[in-house]
NUSESE-682229 format. One record per residue (C-alpha): x, y, z. Coordinates in nm, 3 decimals, always signed. Example, Ala and Ser with C-alpha at 12.3 -4.5 7.8 and 13.67 -1.06 7.14 Angstrom:
% NUSESE-682229
REC      px      py      pz
REC  +1.230  -0.450  +0.780
REC  +1.367  -0.106  +0.714
//
This chain:
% NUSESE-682229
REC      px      py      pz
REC  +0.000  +0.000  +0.000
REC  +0.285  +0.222  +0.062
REC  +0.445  +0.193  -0.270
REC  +0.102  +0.224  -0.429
REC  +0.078  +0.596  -0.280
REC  +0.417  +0.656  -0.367
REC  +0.335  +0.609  -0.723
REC  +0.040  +0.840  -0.730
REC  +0.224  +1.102  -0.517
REC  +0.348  +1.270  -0.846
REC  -0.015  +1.255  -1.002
REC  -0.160  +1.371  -0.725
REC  +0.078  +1.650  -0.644
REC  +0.040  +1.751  -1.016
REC  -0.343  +1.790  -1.017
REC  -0.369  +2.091  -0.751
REC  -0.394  +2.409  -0.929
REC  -0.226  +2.669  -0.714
REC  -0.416  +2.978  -0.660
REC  -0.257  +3.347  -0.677
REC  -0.349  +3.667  -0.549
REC  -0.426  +3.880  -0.783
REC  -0.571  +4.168  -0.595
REC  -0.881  +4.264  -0.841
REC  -1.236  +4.113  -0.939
REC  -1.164  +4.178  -1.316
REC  -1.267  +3.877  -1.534
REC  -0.968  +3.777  -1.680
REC  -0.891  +3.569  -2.039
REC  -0.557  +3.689  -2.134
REC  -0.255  +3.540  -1.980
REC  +0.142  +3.559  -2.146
REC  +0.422  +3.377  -1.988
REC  +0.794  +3.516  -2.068
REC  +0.939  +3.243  -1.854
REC  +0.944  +3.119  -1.505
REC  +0.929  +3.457  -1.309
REC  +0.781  +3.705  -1.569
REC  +0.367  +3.679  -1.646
REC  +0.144  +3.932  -1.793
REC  -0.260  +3.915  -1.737
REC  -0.476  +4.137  -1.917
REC  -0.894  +4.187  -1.813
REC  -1.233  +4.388  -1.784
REC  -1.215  +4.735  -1.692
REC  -0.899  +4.820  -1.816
REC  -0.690  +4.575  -1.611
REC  -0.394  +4.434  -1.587
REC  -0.185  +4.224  -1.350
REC  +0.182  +4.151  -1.373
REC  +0.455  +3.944  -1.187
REC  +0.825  +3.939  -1.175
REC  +0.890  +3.676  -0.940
REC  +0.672  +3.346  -1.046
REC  +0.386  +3.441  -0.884
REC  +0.484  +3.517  -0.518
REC  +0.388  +3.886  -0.578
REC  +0.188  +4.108  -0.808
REC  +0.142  +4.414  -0.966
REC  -0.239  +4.504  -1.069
REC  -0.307  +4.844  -1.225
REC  -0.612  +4.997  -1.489
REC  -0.434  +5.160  -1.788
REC  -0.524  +5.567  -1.770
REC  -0.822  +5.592  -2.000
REC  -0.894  +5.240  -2.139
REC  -1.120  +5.174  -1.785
REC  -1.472  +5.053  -2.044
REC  -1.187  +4.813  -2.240
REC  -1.169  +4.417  -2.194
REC  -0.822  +4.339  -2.311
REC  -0.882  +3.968  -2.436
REC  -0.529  +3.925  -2.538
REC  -0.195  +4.029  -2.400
REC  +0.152  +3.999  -2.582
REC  +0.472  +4.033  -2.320
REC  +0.803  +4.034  -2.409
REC  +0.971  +4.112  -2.079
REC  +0.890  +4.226  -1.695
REC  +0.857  +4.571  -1.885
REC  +0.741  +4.500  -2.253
REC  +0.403  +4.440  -2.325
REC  +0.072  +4.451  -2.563
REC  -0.259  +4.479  -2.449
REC  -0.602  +4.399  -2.703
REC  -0.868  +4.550  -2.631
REC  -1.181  +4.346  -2.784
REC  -1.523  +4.486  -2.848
REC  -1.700  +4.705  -3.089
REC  -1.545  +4.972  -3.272
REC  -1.837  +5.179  -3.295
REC  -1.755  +5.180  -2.919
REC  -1.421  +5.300  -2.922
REC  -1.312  +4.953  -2.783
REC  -1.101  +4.812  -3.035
REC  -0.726  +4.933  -2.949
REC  -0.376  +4.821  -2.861
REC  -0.204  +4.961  -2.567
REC  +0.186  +4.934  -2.506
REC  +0.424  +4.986  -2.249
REC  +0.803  +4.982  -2.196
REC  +0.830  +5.057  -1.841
REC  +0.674  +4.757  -1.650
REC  +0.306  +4.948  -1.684
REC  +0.379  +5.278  -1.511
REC  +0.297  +5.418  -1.861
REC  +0.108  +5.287  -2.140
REC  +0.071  +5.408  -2.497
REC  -0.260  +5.377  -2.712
REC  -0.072  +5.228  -2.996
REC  -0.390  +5.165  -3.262
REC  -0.736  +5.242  -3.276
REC  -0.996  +5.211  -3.529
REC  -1.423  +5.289  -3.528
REC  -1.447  +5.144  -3.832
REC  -1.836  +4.975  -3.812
REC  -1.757  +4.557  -3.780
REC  -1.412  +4.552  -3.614
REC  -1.391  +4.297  -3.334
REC  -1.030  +4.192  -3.221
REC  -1.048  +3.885  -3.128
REC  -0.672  +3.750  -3.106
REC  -0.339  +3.849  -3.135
REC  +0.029  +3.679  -3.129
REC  +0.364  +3.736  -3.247
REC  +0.607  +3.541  -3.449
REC  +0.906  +3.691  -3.268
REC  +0.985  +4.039  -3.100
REC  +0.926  +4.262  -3.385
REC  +0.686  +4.061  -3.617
REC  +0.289  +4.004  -3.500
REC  -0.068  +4.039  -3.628
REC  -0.408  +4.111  -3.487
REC  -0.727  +3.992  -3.647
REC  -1.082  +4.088  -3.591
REC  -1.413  +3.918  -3.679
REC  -1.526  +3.976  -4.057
REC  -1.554  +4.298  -4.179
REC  -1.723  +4.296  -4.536
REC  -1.737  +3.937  -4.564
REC  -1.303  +3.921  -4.501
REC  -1.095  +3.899  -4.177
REC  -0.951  +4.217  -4.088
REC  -0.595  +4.182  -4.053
REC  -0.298  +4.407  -3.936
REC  +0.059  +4.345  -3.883
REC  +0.345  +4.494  -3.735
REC  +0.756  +4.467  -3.781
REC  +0.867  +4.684  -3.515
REC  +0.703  +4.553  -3.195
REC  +0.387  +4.673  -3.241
REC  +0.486  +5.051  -3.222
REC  +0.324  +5.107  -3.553
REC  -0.006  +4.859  -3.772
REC  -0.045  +4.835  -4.142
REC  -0.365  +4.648  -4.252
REC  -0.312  +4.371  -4.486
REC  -0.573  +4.471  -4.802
REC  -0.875  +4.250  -4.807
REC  -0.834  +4.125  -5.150
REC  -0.523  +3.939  -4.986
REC  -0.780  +3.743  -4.748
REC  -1.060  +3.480  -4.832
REC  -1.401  +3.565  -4.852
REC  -1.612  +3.396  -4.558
REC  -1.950  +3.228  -4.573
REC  -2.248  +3.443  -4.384
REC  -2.193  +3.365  -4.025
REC  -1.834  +3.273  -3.966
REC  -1.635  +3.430  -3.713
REC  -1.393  +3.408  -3.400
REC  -1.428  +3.374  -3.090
REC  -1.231  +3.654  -2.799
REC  -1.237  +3.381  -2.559
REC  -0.888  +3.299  -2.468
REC  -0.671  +3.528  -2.696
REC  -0.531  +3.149  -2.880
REC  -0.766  +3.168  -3.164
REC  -0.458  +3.305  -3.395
REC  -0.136  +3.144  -3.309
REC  +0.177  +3.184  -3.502
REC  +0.489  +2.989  -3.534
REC  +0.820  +3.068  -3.686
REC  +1.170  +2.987  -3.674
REC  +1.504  +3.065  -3.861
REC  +1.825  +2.771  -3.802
REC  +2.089  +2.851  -4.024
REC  +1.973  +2.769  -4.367
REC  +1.635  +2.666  -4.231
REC  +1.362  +2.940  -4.190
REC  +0.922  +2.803  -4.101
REC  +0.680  +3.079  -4.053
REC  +0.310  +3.039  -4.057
REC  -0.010  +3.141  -3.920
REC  -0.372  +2.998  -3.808
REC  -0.675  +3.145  -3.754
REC  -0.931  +2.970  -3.596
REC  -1.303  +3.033  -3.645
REC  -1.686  +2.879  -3.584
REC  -2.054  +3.029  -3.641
REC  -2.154  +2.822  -3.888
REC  -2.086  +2.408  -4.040
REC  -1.794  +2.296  -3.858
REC  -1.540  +2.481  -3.683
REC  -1.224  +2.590  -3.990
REC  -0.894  +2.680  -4.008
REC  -0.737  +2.918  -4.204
REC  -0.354  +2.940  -4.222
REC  -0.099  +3.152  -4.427
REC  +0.294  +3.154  -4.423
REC  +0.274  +3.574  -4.369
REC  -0.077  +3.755  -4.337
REC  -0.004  +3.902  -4.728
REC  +0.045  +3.559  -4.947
REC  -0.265  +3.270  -5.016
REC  -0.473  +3.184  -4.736
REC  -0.592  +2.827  -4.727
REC  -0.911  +2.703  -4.537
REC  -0.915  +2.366  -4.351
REC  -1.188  +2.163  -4.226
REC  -1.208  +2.008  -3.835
REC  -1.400  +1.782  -3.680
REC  -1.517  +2.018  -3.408
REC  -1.897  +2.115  -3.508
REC  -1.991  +2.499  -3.535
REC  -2.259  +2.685  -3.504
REC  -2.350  +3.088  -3.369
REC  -2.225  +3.087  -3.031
REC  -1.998  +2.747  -3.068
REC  -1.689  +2.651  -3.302
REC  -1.277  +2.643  -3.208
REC  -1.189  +2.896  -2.948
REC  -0.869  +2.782  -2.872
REC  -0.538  +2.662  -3.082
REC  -0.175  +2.506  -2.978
REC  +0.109  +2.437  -3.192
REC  +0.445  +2.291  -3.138
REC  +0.771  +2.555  -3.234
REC  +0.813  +2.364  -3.529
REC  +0.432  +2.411  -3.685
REC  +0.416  +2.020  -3.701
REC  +0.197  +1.897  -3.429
REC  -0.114  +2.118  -3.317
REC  -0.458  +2.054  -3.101
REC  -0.782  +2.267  -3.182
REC  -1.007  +2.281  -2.902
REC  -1.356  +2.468  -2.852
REC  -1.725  +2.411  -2.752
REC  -2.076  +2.604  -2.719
REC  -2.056  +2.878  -2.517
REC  -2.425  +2.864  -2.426
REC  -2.355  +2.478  -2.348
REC  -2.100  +2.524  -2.139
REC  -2.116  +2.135  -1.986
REC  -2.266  +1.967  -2.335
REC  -2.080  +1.678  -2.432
REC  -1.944  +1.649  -2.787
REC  -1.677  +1.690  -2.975
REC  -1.424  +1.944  -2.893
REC  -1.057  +1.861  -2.968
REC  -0.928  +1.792  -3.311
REC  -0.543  +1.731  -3.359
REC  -0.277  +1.734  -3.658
REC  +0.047  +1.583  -3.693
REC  +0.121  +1.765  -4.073
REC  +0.142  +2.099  -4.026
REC  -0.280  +2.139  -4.048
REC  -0.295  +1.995  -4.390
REC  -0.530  +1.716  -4.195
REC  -0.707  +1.713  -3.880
REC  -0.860  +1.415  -3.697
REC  -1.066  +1.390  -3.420
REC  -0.939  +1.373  -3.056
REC  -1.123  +1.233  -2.755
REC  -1.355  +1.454  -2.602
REC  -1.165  +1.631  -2.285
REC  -1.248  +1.505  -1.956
REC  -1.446  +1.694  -1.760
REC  -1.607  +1.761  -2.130
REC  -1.774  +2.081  -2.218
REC  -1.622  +2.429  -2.374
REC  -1.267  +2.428  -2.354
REC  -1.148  +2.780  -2.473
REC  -0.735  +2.693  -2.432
REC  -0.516  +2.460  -2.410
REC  -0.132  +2.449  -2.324
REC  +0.192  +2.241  -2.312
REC  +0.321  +2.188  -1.947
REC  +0.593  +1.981  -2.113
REC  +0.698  +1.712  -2.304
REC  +0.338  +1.509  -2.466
REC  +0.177  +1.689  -2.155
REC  -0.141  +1.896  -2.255
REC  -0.373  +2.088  -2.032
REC  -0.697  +2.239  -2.153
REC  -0.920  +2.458  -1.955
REC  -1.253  +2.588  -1.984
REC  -1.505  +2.724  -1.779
REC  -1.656  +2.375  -1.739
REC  -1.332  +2.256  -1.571
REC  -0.952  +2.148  -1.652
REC  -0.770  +1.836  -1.792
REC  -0.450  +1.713  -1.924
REC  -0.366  +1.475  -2.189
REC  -0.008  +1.276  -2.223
REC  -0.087  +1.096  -2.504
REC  -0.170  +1.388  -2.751
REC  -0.570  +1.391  -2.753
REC  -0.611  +0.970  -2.715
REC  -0.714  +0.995  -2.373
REC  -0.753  +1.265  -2.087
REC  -0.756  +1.282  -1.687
REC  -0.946  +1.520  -1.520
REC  -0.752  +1.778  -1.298
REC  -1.063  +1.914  -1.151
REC  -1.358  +2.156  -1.176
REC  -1.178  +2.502  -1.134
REC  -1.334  +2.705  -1.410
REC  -1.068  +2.944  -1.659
REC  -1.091  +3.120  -1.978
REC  -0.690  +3.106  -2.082
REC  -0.367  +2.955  -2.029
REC  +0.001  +3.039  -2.125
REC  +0.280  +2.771  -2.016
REC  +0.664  +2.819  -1.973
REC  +0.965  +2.653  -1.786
REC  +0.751  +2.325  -1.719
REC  +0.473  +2.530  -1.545
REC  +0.098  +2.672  -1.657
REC  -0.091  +2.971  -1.559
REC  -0.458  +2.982  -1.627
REC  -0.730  +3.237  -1.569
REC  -1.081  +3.348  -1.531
REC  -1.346  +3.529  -1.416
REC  -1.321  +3.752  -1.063
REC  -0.926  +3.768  -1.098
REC  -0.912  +3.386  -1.071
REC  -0.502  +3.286  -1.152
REC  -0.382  +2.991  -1.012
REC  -0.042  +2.843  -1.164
REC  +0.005  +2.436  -1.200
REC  +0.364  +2.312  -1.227
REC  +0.581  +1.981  -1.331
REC  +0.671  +1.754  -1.120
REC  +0.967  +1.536  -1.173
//
């Protein structure tokens, strides 16, 4: 009996999520993890939360006129580098990019537009300097920007460069992971290449570029789609290889069905996975390391080792994001839930 618990001490030890402190009811689905020590959180009422030592304090703060913005995504680069989405209407004046060099003392509104349709919904970066944004449709095409200098300045990509989307397809701003980029330059080698994830109507589709300007192609999943369900969150290896889709109903929040689709090709093919375990919308999902996945949702979190074939429930604890780095994963939610889960070896 004693060995027996010493074999499940590692399991046991691995599924307790770890709450934090974040000092603010702001409902949170942004999270970007630098490393270890550094993690950005971006939320409701113009909110953001910061730490520089892995957790063991924090730094929450409302950036100076942006207090009606929900910043759905957040890109960090450092304990003092960082990009904040704002997602919501434009008619509103909600759809902007903040920035900030100094750790948050100051932040600069970087982009704005009020142009009738725009939605941001994600945003990620290849590197540093290189990143795009995309919003929901806007005259039947995503609306696309990019940046090469760190997000300091936004060119739109023209729409003629992006495909033209069936009545009722869009994104959702659930978990800032429905765009994720991947790129890499070895040598002679170079791999660069974007997704975008979207749902509202057949099943939930890919669409995926090697830059934001060249041929877009669209690719089918398994995961079914309809107005409020679809992919909400993506994952990709560094190399663009292996990837997991995952997503829901957001108005069935518990309803079992199908909600993870992988690939092992780059996205030329995706299959179905097993449905997650506890099932129900899962709006992220993240690598703690090696084959080990964890998806969360606000219908609770689990983790997979064998790539989508089978999953173990970690428990109930409801979250909207997740960001992983240094064998350790920080998720969060509504009411400035953040609670990190780490390796164990």
């Amino acid at each position: 009996m004693k060995l027996l618990l010493f074999l499940l001490l590692p399991s046991l030890v691995f599924a307790q999520w770890q709450p934090q402190t974040s000092g603010t009811d702001a409902n949170f689905r942004a999270v970007s993890a630098v490393s270890r020590k550094v993690v950005w959180v971006g939320g409701s009422k113009g909110t953001f939360v910061r730490t520089a030592d892995g957790g063991k304090t924090w730094k929450t703060g409302t950036v100076p006129g942006a207090e009606s913005c929900d910043f759905r995504d957040v890109q960090a680069f450092s304990a003092k580098e960082a990009i904040l989405m704002a997602a919501g209407p434009a008619e509103k004046g909600q759809a902007r990019l903040y920035r900030t060099n100094d750790g948050g003392k100051k932040w600069q509104l970087i982009y704005q537009t009020k142009q009738p349709g725009v939605f941001f919904d994600s945003m990620d970066f290849w590197n540093r300097w290189e990143g795009m944004v995309f919003s929901d449709p806007v005259n039947g095409t995503w609306y696309v920007m990019t940046t090469t200098n760190g997000g300091k300045n936004w060119k739109r990509v023209p729409a003629d460069n992006l495909p033209l989307l069936p009545t009722g397809e869009a994104a959702f701003a659930a978990s800032g992971t429905s765009l994720i980029t991947r790129g890499y330059k070895w040598r002679m080698n170079s791999y660069q290449r974007a997704w975008i994830a979207s749902g509202g109507v057949g099943n939930g589709r890919l669409y995926t570029a090697a830059t934001p300007e060249s041929t877009w192609q669209m690719i089918e999943t398994p995961i079914p789609a309809g107005p409020t369900a679809g992919i909400f969150g993506l994952w990709f290896d560094a190399q663009g290889q292996n990837g997991m889709a995952v997503g829901g109903d957001y108005k069935n929040e518990k309803g079992v069905w199908q909600n993870v689709a992988v690939t092992t090709d780059g996205s030329k093919t995706w299959q179905a996975g097993t449905p997650t375990d506890p099932p129900g919308l899962k709006e992220a999902v993240g690598r703690l390391s090696g084959k080990r996945l964890i998806a969360v949702g606000p219908s609770g979190t689990g983790y997979t080792d064998d790539f989508g074939k089978t999953w173990t429930k970690i428990d109930d604890s409801a979250f909207h994001s997740i960001d992983c780095s240094g064998g350790q994963c920080w998720a969060v939610g509504a009411k400035g839930a953040i609670a990190v889960i780490r390796e164990v070896k």
